[in-house]
Biopython code that builds the backbone (N, CA, C, O; Angstrom):
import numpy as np
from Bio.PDB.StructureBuilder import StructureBuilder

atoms = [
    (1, "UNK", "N", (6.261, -4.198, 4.084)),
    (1, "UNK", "CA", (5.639, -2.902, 4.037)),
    (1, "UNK", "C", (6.305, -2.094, 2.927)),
    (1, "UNK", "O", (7.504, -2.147, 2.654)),
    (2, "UNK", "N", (5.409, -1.356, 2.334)),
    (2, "UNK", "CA", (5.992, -0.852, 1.246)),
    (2, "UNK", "C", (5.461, 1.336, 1.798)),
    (2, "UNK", "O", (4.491, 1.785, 2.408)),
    (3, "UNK", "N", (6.500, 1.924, 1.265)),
    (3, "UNK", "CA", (6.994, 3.254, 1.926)),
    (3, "UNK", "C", (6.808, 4.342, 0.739)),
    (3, "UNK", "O", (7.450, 4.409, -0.310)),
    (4, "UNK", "N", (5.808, 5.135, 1.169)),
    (4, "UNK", "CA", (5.696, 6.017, -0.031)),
    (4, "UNK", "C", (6.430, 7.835, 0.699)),
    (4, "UNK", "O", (5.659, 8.731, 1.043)),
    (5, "UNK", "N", (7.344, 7.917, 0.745)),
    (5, "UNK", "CA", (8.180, 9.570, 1.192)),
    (5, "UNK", "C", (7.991, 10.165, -0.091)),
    (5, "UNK", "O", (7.967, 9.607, -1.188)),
    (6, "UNK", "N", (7.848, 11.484, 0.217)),
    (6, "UNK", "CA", (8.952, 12.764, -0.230)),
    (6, "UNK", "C", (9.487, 13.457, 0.182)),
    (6, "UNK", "O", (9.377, 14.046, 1.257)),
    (7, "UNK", "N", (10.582, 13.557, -1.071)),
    (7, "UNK", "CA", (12.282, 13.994, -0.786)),
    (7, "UNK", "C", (12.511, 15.464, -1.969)),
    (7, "UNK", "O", (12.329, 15.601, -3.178)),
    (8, "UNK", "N", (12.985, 16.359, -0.880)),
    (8, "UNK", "CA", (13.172, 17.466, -1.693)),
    (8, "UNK", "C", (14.550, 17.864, -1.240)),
    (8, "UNK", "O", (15.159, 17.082, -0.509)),
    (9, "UNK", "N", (15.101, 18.993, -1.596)),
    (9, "UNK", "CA", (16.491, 19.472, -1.429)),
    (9, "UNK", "C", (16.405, 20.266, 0.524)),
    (9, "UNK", "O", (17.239, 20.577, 1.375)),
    (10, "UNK", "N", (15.471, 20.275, 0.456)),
    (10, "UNK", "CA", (15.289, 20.865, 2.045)),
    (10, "UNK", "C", (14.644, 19.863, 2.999)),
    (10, "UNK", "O", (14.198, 20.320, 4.051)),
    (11, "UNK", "N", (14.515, 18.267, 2.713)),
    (11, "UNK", "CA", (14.212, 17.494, 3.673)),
    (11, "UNK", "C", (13.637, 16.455, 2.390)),
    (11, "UNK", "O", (13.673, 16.333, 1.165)),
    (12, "UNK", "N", (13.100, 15.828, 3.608)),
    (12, "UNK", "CA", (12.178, 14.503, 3.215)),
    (12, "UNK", "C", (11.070, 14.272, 4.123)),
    (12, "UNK", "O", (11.309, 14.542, 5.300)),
    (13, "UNK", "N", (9.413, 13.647, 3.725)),
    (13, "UNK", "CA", (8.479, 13.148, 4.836)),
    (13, "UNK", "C", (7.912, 11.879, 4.357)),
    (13, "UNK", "O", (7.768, 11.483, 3.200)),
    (14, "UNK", "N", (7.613, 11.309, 5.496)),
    (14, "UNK", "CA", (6.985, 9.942, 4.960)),
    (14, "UNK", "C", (5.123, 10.495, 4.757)),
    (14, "UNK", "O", (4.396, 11.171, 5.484)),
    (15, "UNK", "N", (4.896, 9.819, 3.428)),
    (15, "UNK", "CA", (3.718, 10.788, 3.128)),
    (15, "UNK", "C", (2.208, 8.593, 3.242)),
    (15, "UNK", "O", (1.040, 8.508, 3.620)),
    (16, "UNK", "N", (2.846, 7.842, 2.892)),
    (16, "UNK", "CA", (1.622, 7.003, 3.218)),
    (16, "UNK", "C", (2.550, 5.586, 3.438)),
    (16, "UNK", "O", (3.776, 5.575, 3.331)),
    (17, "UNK", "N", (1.705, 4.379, 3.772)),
    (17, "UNK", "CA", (2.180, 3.194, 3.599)),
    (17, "UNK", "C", (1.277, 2.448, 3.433)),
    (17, "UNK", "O", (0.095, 2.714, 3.650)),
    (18, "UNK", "N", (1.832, 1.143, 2.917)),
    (18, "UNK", "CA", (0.990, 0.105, 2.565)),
    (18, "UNK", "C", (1.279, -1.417, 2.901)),
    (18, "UNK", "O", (1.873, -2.026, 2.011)),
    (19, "UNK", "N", (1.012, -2.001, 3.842)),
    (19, "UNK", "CA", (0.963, -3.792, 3.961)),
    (19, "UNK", "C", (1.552, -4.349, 2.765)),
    (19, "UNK", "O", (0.958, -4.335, 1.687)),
    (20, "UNK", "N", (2.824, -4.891, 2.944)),
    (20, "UNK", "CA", (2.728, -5.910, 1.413)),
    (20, "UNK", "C", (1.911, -7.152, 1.885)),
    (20, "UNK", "O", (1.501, -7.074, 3.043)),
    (21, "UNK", "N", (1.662, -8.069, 1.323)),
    (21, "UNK", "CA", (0.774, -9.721, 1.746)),
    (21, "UNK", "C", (1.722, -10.130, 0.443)),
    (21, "UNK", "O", (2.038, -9.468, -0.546)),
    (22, "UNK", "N", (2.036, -11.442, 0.828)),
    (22, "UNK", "CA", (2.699, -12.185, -0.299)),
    (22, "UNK", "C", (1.512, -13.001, -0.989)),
    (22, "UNK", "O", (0.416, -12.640, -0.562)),
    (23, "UNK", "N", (1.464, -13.906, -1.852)),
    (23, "UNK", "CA", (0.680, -14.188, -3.003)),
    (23, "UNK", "C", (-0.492, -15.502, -1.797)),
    (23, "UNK", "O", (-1.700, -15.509, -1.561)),
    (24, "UNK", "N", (0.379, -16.191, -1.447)),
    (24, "UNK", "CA", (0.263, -17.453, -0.619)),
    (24, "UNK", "C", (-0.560, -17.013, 0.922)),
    (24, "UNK", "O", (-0.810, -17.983, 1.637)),
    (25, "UNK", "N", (-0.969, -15.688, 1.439)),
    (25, "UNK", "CA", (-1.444, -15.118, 2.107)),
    (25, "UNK", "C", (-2.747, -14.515, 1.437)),
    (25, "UNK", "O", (-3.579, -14.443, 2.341)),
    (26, "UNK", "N", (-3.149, -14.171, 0.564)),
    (26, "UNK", "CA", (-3.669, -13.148, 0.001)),
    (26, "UNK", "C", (-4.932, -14.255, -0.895)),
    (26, "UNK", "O", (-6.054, -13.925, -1.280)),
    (27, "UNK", "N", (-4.282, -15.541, -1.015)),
    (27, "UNK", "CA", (-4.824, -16.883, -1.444)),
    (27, "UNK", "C", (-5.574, -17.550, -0.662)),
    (27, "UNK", "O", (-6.383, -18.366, -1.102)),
    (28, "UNK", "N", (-5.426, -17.311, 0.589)),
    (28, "UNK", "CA", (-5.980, -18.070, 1.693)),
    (28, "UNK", "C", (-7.220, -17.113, 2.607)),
    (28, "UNK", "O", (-7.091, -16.560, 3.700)),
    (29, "UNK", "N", (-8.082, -17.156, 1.953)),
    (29, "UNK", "CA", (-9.138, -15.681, 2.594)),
    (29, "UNK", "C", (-9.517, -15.854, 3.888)),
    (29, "UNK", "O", (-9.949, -14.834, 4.424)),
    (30, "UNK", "N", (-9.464, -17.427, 4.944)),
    (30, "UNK", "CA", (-9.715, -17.518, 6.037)),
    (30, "UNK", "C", (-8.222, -17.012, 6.456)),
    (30, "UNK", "O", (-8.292, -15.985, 7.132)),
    (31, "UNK", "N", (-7.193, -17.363, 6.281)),
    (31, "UNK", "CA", (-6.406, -16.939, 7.043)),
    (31, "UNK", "C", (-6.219, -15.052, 7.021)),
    (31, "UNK", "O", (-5.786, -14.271, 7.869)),
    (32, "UNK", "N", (-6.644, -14.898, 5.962)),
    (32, "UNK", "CA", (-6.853, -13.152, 5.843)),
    (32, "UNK", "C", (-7.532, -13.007, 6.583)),
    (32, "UNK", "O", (-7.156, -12.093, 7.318)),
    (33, "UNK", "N", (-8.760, -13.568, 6.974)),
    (33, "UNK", "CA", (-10.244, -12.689, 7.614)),
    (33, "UNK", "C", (-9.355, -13.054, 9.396)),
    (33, "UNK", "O", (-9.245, -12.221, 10.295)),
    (34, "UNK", "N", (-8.967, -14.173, 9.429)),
    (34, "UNK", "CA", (-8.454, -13.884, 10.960)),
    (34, "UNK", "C", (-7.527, -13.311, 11.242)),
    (34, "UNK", "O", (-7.511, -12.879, 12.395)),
    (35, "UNK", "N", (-6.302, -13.023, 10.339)),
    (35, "UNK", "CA", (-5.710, -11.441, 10.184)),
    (35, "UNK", "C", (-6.291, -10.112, 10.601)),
    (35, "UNK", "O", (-5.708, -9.271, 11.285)),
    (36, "UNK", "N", (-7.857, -10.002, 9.967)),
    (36, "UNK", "CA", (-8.489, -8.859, 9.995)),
    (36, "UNK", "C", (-8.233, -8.008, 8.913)),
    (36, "UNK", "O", (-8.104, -6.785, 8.973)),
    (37, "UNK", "N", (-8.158, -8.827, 7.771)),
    (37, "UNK", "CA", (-7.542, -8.019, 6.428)),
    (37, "UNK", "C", (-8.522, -8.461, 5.697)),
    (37, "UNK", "O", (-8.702, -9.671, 5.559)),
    (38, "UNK", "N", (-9.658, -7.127, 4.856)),
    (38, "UNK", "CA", (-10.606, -7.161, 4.800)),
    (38, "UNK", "C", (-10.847, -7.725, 3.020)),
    (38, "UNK", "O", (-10.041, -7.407, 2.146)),
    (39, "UNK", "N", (-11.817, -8.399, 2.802)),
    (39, "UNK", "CA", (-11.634, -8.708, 1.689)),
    (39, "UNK", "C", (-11.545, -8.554, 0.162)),
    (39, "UNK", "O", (-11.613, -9.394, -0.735)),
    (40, "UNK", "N", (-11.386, -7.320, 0.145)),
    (40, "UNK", "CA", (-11.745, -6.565, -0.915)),
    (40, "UNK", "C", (-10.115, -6.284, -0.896)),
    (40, "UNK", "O", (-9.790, -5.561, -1.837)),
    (41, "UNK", "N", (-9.108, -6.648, -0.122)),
    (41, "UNK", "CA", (-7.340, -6.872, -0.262)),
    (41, "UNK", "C", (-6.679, -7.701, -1.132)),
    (41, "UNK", "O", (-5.917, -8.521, -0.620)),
    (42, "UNK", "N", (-6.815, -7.680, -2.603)),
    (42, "UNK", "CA", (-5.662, -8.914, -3.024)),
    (42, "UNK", "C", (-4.353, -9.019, -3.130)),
    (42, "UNK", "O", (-3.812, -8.618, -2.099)),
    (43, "UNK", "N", (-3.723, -9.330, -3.808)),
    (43, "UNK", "CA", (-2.438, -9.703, -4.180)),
    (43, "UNK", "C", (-1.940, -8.479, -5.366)),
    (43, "UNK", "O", (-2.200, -8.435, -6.568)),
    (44, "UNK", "N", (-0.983, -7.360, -4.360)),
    (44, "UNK", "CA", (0.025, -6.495, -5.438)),
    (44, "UNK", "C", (1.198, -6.735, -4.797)),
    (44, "UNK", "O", (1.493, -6.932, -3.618)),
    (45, "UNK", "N", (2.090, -6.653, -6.291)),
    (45, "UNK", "CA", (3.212, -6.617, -6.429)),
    (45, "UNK", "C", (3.641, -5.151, -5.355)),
    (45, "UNK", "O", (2.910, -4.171, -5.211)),
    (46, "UNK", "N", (4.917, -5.341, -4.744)),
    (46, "UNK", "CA", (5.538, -3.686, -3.892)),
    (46, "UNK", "C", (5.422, -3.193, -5.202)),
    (46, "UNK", "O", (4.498, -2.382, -5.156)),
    (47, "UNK", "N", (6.104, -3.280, -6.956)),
    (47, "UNK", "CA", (6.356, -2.199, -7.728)),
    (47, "UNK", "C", (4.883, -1.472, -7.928)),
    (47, "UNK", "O", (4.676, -0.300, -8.241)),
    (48, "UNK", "N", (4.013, -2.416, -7.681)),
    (48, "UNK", "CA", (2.773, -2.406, -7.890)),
    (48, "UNK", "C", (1.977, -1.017, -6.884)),
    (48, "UNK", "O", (1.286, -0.053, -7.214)),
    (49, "UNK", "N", (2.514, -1.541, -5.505)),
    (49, "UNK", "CA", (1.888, -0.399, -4.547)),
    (49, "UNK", "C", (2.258, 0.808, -5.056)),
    (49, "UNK", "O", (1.453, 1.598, -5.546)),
    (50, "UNK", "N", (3.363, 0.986, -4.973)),
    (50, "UNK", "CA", (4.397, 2.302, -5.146)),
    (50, "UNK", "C", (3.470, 3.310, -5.797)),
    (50, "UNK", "O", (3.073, 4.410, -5.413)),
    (51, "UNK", "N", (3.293, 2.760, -6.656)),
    (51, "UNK", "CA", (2.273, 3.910, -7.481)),
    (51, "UNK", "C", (1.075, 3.885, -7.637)),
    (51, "UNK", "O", (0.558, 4.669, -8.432)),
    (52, "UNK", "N", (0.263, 2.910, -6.866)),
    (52, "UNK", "CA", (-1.006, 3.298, -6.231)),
    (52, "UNK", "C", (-1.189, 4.087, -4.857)),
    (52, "UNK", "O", (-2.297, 4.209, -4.336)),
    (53, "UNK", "N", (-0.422, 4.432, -4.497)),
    (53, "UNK", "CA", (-0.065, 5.402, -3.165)),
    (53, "UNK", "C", (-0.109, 6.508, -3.851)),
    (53, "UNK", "O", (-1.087, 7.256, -3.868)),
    (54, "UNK", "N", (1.008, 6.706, -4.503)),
    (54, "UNK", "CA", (0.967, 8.316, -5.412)),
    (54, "UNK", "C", (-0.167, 8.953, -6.004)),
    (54, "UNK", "O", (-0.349, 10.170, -6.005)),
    (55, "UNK", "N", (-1.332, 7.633, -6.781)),
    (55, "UNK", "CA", (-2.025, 7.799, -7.143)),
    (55, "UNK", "C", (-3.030, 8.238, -6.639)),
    (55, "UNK", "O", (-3.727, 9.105, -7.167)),
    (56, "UNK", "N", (-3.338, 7.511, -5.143)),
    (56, "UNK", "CA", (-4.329, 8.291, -4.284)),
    (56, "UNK", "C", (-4.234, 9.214, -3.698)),
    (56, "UNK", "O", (-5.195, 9.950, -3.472)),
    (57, "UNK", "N", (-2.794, 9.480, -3.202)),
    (57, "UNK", "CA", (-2.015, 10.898, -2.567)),
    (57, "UNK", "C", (-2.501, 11.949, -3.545)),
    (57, "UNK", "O", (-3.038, 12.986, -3.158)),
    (58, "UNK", "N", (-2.351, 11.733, -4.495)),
    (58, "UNK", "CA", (-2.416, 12.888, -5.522)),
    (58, "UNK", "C", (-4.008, 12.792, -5.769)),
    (58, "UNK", "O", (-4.499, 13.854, -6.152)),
    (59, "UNK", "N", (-4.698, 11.960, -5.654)),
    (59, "UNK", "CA", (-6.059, 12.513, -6.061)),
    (59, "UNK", "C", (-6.758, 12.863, -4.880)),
    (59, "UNK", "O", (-7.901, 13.291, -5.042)),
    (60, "UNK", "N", (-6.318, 12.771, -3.725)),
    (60, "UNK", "CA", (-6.865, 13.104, -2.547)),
    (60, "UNK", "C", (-5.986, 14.439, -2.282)),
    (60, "UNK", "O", (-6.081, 14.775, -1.102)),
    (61, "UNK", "N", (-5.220, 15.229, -2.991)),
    (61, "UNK", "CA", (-4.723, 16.235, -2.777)),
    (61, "UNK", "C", (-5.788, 17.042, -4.167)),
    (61, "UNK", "O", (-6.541, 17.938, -3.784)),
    (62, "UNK", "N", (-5.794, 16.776, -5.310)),
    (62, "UNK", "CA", (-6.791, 17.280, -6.186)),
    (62, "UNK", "C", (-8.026, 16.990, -6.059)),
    (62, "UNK", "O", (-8.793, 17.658, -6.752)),
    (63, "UNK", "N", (-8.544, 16.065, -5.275)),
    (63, "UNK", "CA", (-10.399, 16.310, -5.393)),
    (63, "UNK", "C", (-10.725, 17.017, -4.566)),
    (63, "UNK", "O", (-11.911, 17.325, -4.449)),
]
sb = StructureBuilder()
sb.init_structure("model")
sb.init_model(0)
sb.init_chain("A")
sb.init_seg("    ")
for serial, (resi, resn, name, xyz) in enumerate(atoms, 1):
    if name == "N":
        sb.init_residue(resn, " ", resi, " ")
    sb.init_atom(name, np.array(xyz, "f"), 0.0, 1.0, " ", f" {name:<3s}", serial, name[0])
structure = sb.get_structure()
């Protein structure tokens, strides 16, 4: 699981998260679909999530 917080001088909150799937999971779409992990899920890197979290945080705070 990968952890998107913010941290300021007067605290910290956990603001989203995200499933990591390793490569070898994410490869195997029956074993995804009986997961219940829908298919339109592929394969990111954690450095990868990190800042697609921010990215939607922040555009779902501006649209």
């Amino acid at each position: 699981m990968v952890m998107l917080t913010y941290a300021a001088s007067g605290g910290h909150t956990f603001v989203d998260r995200a499933l990591y799937l390793p490569e070898p999971w994410t490869g195997d779409r029956g074993r995804c679909r009986a997961a219940g992990v829908p298919d339109e899920v592929g394969f990111a890197t954690k450095p990868q999530l990190g800042p697609r979290m921010s990215d939607d945080r922040r555009a779902a705070r501006d649209g």
